[in-house]
N, C-alpha and C positions, 0 to 999 in steps of 0.2 A: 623234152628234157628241160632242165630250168638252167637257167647261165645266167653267172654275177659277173653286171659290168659295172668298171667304176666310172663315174662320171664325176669327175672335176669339177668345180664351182669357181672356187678358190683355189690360188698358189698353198693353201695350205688345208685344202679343204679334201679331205681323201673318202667320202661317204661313199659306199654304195647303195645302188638302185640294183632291185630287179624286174628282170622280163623274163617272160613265159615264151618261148617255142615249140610248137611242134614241128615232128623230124616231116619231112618232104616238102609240097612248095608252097605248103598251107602255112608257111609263116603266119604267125599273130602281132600284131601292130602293136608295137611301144608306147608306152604312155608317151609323151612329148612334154616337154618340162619350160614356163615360160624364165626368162633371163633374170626373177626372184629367184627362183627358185620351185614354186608352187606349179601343180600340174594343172593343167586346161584340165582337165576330168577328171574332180574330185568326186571319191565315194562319199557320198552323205547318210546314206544308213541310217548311221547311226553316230553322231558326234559325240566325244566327252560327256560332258556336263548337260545334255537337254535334258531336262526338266521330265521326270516320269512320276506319273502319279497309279499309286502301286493298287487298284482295285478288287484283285488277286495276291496278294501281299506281295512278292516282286519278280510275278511273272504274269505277262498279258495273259497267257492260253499255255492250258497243261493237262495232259489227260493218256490214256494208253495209244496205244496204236490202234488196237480195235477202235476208238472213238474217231480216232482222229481221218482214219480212213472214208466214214464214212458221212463225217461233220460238214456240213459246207463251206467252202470257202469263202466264201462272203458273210456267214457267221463268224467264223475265223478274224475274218479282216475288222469285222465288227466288232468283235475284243478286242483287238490290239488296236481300232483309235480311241476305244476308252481309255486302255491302256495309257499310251502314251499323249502327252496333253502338245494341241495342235502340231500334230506329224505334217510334214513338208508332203508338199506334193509328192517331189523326188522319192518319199520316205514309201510313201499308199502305192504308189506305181512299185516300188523293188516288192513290197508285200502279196501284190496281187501274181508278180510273177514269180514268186517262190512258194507262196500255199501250195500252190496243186503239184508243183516237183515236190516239195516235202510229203505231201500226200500218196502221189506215187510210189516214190521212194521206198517209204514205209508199206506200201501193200504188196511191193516184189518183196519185199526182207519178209513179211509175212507169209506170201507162197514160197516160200524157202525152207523158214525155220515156224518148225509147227507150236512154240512155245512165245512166238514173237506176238501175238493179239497182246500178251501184257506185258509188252515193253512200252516204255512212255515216252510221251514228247513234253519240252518244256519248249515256250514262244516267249521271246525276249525275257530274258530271266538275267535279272539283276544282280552282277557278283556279291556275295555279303561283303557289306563294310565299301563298297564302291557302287559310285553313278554307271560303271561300264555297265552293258550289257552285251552278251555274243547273242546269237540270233537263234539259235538252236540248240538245244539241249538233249541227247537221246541217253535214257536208263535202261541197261540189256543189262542180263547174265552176270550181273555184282561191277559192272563196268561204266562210264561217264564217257558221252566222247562229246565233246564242244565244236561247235560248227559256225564259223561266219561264211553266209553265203554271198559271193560276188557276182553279179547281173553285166559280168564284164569277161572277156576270154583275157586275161592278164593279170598279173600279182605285181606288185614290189618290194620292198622290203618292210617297209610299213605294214603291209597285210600278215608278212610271218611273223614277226613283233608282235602284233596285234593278235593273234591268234594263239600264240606263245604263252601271251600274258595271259590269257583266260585260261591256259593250261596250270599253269604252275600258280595261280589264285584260288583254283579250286584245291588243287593238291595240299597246300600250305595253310590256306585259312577256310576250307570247308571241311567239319568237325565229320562228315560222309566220304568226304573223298581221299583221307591219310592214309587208308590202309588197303585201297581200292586202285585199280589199272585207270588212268586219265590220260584220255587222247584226246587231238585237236584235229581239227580237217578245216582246209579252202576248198568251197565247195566253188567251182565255177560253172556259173550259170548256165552258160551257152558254149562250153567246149566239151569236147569229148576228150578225156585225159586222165589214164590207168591209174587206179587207185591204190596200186601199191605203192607210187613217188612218195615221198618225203624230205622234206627240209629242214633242219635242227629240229628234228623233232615230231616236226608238222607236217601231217598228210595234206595232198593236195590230189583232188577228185573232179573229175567233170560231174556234172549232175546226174546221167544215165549211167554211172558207174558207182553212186554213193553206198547203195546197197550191196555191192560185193563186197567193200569194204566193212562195211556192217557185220556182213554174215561171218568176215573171214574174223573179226575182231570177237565177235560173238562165240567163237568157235573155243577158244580161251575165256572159261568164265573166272567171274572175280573171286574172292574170297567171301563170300557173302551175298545176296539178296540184298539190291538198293529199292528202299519202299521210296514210291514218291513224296508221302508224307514228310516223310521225315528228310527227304533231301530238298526240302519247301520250309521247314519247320523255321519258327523265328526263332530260334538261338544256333543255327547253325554253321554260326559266325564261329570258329576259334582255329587260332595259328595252330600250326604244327608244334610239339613240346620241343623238339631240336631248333627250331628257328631260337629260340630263347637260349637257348645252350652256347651258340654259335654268338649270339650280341650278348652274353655275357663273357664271352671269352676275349672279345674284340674289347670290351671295357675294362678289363681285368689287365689284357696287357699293356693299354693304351695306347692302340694303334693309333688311336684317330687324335691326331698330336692339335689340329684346330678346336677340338673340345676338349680334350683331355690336360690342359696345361697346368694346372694348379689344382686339380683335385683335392689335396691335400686341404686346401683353402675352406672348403666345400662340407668337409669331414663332419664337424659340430652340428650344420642343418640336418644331414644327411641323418648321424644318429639320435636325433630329435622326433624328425618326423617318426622313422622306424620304433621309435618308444611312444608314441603318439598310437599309430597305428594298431601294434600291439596291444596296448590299452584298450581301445575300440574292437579289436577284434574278441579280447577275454571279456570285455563287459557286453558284446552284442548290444552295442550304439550306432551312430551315423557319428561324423565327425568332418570339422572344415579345419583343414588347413593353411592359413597365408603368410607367404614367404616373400618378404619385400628387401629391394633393395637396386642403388642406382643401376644405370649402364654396365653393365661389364663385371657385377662384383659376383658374379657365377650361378645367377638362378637358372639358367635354363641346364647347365650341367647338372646341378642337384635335382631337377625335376628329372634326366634321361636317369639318372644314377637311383632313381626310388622306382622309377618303370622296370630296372632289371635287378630290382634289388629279390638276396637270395633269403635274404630276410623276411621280407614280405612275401614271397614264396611262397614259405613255410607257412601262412598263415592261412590261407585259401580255405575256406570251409567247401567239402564237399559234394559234390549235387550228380542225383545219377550214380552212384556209385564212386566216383571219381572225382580227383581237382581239379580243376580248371590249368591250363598249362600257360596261362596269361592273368596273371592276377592284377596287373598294373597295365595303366596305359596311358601314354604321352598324346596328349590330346592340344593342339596349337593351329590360330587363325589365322598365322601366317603363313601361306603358300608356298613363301621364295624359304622359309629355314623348315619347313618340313622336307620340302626337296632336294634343298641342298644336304640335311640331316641323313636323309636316306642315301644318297650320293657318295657321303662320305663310308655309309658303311659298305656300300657296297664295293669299292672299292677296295674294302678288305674283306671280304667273302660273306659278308654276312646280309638279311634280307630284313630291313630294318621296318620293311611293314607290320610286321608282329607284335611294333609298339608304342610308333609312333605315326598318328595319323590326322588328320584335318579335323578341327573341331564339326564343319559344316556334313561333312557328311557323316560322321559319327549321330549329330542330331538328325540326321534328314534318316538314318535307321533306325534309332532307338526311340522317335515320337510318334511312332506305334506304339499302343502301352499293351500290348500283348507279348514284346523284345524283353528279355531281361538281361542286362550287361551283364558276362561274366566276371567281368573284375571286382575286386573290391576296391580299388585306389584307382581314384581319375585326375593324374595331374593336367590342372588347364592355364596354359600356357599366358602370360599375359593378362591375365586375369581381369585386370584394370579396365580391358578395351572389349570386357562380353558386348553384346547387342545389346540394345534394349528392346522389349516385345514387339515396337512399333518396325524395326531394323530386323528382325529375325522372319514378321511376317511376312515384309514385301521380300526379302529374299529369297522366302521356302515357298511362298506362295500360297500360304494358310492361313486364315483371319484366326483360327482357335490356339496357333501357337503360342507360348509366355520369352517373357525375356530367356537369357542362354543361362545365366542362374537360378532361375524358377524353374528351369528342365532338367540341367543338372540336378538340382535337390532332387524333382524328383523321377530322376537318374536315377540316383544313387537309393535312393528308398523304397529301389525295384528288388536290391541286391541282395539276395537272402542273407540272413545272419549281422552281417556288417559291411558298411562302408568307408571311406573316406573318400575326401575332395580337397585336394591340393592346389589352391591357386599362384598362381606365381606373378606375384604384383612390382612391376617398377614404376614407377612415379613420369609423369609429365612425357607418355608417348601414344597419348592418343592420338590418332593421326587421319582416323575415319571419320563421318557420319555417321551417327549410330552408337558410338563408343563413349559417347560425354558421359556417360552414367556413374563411372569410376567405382569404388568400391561401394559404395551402399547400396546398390542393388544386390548385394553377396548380402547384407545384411538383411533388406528387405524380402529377399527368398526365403531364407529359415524363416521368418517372420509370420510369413504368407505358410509356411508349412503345416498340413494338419497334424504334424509327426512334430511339431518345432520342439516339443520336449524331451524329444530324443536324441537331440545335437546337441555338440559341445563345439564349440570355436576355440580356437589356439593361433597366434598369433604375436607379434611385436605390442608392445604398448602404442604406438603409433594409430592402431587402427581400433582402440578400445571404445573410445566416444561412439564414433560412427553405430558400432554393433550395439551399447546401451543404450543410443539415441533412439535406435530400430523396437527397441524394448524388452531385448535379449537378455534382460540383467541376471547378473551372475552367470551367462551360458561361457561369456567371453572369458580364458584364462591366457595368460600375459607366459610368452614365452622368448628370453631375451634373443638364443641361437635362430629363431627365426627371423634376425633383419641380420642381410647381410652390408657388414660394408667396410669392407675390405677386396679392393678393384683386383680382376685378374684381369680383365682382358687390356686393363693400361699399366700393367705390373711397375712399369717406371712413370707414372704420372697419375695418382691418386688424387690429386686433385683436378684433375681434369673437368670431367661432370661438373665443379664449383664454380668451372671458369664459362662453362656452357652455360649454366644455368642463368649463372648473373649476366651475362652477355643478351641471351633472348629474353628473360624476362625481365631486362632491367631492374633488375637487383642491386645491384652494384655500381658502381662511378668507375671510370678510366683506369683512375690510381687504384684500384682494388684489384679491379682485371688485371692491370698491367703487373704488378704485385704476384699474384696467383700464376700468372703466364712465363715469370722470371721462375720461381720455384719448380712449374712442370721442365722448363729447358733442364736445370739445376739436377733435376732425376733423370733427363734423357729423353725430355718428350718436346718436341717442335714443334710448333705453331710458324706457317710460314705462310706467306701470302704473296701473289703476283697477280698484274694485269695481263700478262702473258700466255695462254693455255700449250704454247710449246716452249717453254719456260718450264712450266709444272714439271710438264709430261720427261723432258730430259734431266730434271732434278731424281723423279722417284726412279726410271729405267739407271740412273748413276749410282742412286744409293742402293739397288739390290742387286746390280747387275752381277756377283757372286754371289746370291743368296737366292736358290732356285725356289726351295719353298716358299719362298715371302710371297705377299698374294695380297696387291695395291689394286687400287680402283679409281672408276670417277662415279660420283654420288649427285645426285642432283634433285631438285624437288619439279614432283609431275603435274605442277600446277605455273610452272614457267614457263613465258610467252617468246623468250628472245634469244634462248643459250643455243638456239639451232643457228643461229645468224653468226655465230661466232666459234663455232665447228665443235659444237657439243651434240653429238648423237643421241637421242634417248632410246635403249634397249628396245626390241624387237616386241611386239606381246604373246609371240610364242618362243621366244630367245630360249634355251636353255642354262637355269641359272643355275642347275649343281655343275654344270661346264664351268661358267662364269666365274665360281666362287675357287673351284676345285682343281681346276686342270692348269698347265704350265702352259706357254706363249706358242708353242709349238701346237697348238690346241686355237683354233680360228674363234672359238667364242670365249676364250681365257681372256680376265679383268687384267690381265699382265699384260695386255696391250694396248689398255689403254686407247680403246675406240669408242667402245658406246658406255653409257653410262645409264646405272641403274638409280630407281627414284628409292624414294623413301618406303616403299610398301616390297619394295624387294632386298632391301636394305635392314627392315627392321629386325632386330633378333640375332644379325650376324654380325660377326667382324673380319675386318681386312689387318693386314700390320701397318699399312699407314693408307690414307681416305683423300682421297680429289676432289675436293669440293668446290664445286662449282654453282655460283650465289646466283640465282635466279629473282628476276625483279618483282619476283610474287613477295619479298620481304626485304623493304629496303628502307634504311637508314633516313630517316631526313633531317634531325636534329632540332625540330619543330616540333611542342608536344602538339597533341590532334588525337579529337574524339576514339576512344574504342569503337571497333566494330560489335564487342561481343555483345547479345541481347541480354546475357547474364551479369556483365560487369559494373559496378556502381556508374551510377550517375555525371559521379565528378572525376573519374577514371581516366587517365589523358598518358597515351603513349607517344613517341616518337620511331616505331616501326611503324611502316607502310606497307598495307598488305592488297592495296586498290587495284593493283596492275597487271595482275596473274590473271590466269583463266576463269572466269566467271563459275559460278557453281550454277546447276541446273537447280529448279526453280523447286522440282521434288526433294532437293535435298533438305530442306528446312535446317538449316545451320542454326546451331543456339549462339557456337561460338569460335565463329570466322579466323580471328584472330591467333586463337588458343592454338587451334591447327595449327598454323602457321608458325607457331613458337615452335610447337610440337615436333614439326616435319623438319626444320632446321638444327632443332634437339636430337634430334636422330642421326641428320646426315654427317653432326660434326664431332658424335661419337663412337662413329662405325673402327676409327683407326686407331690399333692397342701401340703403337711407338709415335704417331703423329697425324698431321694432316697436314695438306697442303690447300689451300684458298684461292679458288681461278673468279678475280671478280674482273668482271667484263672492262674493255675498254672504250668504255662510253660514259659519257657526261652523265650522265644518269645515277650511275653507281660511284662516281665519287666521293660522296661524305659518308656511304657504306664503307668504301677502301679508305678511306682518312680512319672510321670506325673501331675498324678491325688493329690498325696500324696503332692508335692510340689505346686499345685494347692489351696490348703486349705482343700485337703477331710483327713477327718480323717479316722483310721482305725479302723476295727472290730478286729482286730486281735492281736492287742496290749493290753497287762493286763491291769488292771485298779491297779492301786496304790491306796489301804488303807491306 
């Protein structure tokens, strides 16, 4: 039998684990869990993110059962380490013990069922649209059943999860599997355990038992004959048409009140682009969109709002008999607000992978140019901070890749009939290496296009030069609704962003800051500062302490050497941050308590209602001008921020511009909060004429009495 126990971590920490039993005195040993949290014997398989180079387009080994019976296994094992590029020992050892059970397995389901020679096997076989892969794939009778096999007699909860997910990923985004019976199984390796159990869902099998499960599954055919071809095919990426139905119903009502706040704000971009698109789609063009505008003034809600837009819907040109049930899609390289984006819908029933997903791995499928995107509309999120070619190759591991705008283009000029390309550009948050490029590499792409006379650009006046400098002329047409600026996420401090800007880039003098920081108090936006970090912390738990949704933080930058010595935590690197961003105090990894603090790359994109900032000596005041760092800055360029004392950059990173970062990362941390922020500058010699800085700036203190 299977029993959930819970194991405690935390006073507030209520997870369950599970273990596997069998009934009599054959107990099976418990994972053991060390006082992290993390088990002494972890499954390595197959992790996340390793790096698979698709040689078979995204399955090691596939073929019928007749083949695979009789195939060696050591030819077997021999595909899958082309397959996968340098598999772990641990990885070659589980493989060599599971070929010949899968092999078996399938040759009892063959002395069974006289129809099973052409049932098929897939080996490591790549979810569309995802790095995961399950381990086994079987095609019977018009039916799917996905198998991760375990070289262990024990589960936990992570395995049902894990095997869950590859259920309802093929179900929802395999264009084969919507209208077909998908099952999952744990297959365990070395136990003997009845194939009819099941947990949420998920069958759990001993390996000498997998095949009666087979047979019994088989016994109920599907609706149809699944060809392996075509469940291999490269376009057989596409959501379910109700997932779409579901996140437009969630947008329409505005459930999700952290995105949904000013919509209305939003309106004028929103029916821009839709007459943009339209246009494009009756002339059978290609078309780039760029929508700029600072922190907060609602680009990334108008990108989720044109991904489900019913407008654009409607415009889908046909393929196959049929439209496509995703004509749009939210495409962003930020990890922590695609996570938390999906978090949030999930939390109101809706399955937000249908629309919004990772730039990196959207590109690591579609640069096979055999893929054709279904969509017609690619909003890409951030647009400012593409890679450049030199940034996209060491991270996919391909010398022939081009920058992330030279693939987009051509992306998008795979797409039968029409496209567009909506970027969403705010100004001064590069925050990466790799990202200096800024917008004229969007220029430079159509440029480099052998189709470049097939696009139209539309855009603010702001970004005109840049695309006639590229030698676009006349492609570019000037459109004023696409710059926004008009703040939502600081609704009462519109000039906020003015007061950041001139602050890191010195822009500005004291009396200007100070000026601009009287005017944000004036609308109800705070700037306050302390050398105190429990000072801070009981300042923001007083101001929300009836205000359960509010949802404060501590922000920090991940290139600081010293904020640990003064009881600043930096988030976990497998932390969960739709928890972080999304849950209430009663939730052990909620921002509402104020423990650990996220940096700038988990930070970017989202907002808090008021931000903990906590100054890290990687950017510090000295009031002495002194040479720039950046290798692109003039000559005679002379700043008074210090950026010498943070964590060194590894030596691969070829920085152009140290400094810029640095403004950058700070630009970020000090505009995550839409009512305010609070300022934890250390108490050390060190950071005084930063704390004088800020103080002469216009930020008031926490630490100063109040006068009755």
């Amino acid at each position: 039998m299977i029993v959930g126990r819970m194991h405690p971590r935390h006073p507030f920490d209520c997870r369950t684990r599970l273990s596997v039993f069998r009934s009599g005195p054959d107990v099976l040993r418990e994972r053991h869990t060390v006082a992290a949290g993390f088990p002494f014997y972890v499954h390595t398989l197959k992790m996340t993110f390793d790096a698979a180079t698709a040689t078979n387009g995204d399955a090691g080994w596939m073929g019928s059962f007749r083949v695979l019976v009789v195939e060696s296994a050591d030819q077997i094992l021999g595909v899958l380490r082309d397959f996968i590029r340098d598999p772990s020992g641990e990885q070659i050892d589980a493989w060599k013990l599971s070929i010949p059970q899968i092999q078996e397995q399938a040759g009892k389901v063959m002395e069974e069922r006289s129809d099973a020679g052409e049932y098929a096997a897939v080996l490591e076989y790549r979810l569309p649209m995802e790095s995961r892969r399950p381990d086994v794939v079987f095609l019977f009778n018009g039916r799917v059943l996905v198998m991760e096999w375990k070289g262990r007699p024990m589960l936990d909860w992570s395995d049902i999860d894990q095997a869950h997910h590859y259920l309802t990923s093929l179900r929802n985004f395999h264009r084969e599997c919507h209208d077909r019976p998908v099952d999952a199984v744990i297959v365990l390796g070395s136990a003997s355990f009845a194939a009819s159990r099941d947990y949420s869902g998920v069958h759990v099998s001993g390996v000498s038992d997998l095949h009666r499960l087979v047979c019994r599954l088989a016994s109920t055919p599907g609706r149809s004959p699944l060809v392996l071809d075509r469940f291999l095919a490269a376009g057989a990426y596409e959501p379910l048409p109700s997932l779409m139905v579901t996140v437009r119903q969630v947008i329409r009502d505005g459930s999700l009140t952290r995105v949904h706040r000013s919509a209305a704000k939003t309106d004028e971009a929103l029916a821009a682009i839709e007459a943009i698109a339209t246009e494009t789609a009756a002339a059978r063009r290609r078309s780039l969109i760029l929508l700029s505008g600072s922190p907060g003034t609602g680009k990334t809600l108008v990108g989720i709002r044109v991904a489900v837009s019913e407008k654009i819907s409607q415009l889908a040109v046909q393929s196959d008999g049929r439209a496509t049930s995703q004509p749009a899609i939210f495409l962003s390289g930020n990890r922590p607000l695609v996570t938390v984006l999906k978090h949030e819908f999930k939390r109101h029933g809706a399955d937000a992978r249908a629309f919004i997903r990772g730039v990196r791995e959207y590109v690591d499928y579609y640069s096979r140019r055999d893929r054709i995107p279904p969509e017609h509309v690619l909003v890409f999120d951030e647009a400012q901070r593409a890679w450049d070619a030199e940034k996209v190759q060491e991270s996919h591991g391909d010398p022939s890749l081009r920058s992330e705008p030279e693939m987009f283009i051509q992306f998008s000029e795979r797409v039968p009939a029409w496209c567009t390309v909506i970027g969403l550009i705010g100004g001064g948050q590069e925050i990466h290496n790799g990202e200096e490029g800024g917008i004229l590499q969007w220029a430079e792409a159509i440029h480099r296009s052998s189709n470049a006379a097939e696009w139209s650009v539309y855009g603010p006046e702001r970004f005109r030069e840049a695309f006639e400098g590229a030698g676009l002329h006349g492609a570019y047409r000037v459109v004023d609704e696409l710059h926004l600026d008009r703040s939502i996420r600081f609704h009462a401090a519109v000039d906020h962003h003015e007061w950041v800007a001139g602050l890191v880039d010195e822009s500005k003098d004291d009396a200007e800051l100070a000026s601009i920081a009287a005017r944000c108090r004036e609308n109800g936006f705070h700037l306050r500062v302390t050398r105190s970090l429990d000072h801070a912390r009981r300042y923001l738990w007083g101001r929300y302490k009836d205000d359960e949704e509010a949802r404060f933080g501590l922000v920090m930058s991940s290139r600081d050497k010293c904020l640990q010595g003064h009881g600043v935590l930096q988030i976990g690197r497998f932390a969960r941050i739709g928890e972080w961003y999304a849950e209430d105090e009663l939730n052990p990894n909620s921002c509402r308590r104020l423990r650990e603090a996220i940096t700038q790359f988990e930070a970017q994109g989202l907002e808090l209602d008021a931000a903990l900032v906590c100054w890290g000596n990687d950017f510090l005041w000295t009031g002495e001008p002194r040479q720039f760092s950046d290798k692109e800055a003039p000559a005679d360029a002379l700043t008074r921020w210090d950026d010498s004392l943070g964590k060194k950059w590894l030596r691969k990173a070829k920085l152009r511009n140290p400094l810029t970062l640095r403004r950058n990362t700070y630009r970020v941390l000090l505009t995550r909060g839409r009512q305010g922020s609070v300022i934890f500058v250390p108490p050390d010699a060190l950071f005084d004429a930063t704390y004088q800085k800020l103080l002469s700036a216009g930020c008031q203190s926490l630490d100063a009495a109040i006068e009755c």
